[in-house]
N, C-alpha and C positions, 0 to 999 in steps of 0.2 A: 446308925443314922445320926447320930449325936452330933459327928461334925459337920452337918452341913446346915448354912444359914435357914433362919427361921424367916419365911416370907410374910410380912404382918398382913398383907390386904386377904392371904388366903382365911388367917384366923376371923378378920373383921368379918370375911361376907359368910361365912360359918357362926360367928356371934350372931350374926342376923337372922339367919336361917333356923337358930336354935333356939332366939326369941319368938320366929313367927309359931315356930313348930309348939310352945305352949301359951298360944293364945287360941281361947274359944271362938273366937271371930274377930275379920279382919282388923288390922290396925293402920291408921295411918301413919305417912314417910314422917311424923312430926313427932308423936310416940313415940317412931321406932330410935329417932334421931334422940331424944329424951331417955328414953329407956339405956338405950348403951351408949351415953355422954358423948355424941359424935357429932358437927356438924349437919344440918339438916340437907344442904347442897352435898354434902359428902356422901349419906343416907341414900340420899334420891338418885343418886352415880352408881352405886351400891345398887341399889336395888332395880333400876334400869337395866343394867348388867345382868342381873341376877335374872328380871324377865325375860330379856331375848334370849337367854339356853334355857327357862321352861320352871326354872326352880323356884320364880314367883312367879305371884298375878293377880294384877291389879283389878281392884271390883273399887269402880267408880275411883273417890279420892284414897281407899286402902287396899292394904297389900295382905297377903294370904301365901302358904306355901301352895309351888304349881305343884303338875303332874310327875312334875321331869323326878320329884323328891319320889313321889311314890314310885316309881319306877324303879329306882335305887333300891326299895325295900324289896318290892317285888321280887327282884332278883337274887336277894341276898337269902330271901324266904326262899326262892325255887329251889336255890344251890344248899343251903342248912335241910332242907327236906330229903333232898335227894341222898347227898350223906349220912340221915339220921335210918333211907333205906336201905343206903348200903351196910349200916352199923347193923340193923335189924337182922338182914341177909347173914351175915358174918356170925351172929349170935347164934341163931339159928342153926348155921351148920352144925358151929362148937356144939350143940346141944346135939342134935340129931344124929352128928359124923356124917352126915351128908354133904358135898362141899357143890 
């Protein structure tokens, strides 16, 4: 994958996502614009964006990670789980000789 071009907005709206992801409660577009040295007009594109597919949401004048993020976890936990019983399963046998 090395040679293919690095797209910078995917990083920026992941910069954002990984700022909101450690804050204790919501921040606003002014913060976030602050925080990761960006334009505040830029921020607020950024993050408008980022609401309408679910991955933020807006509470009053700040922003917060949406659902859409936990969703992604969710998933990744369903899929790590399911593999950790299929590993179980597999052990098992080798132990038992039962397949």
């Amino acid at each position: 994958m090395t040679s293919y071009k690095r797209i910078g907005a995917v990083k920026t709206a992941f910069d954002i996502l990984g700022f909101l992801s450690n804050q204790k409660q919501p921040v606003s577009g002014k913060e976030i614009s602050l925080a990761l040295n960006m334009k505040y007009d830029t921020a607020m594109c950024y993050l408008a964006s980022l609401e309408d597919m679910g991955n933020v949401r807006q509470i009053g004048e700040c922003f917060e990670l949406g659902m859409n993020m936990a969703m992604f976890w969710a998933k990744i936990k369903s899929k790590k789980e399911a593999e950790k019983q299929d590993i179980n399963n597999d052990i098992k046998a080798l132990e038992t000789g039962v397949h």
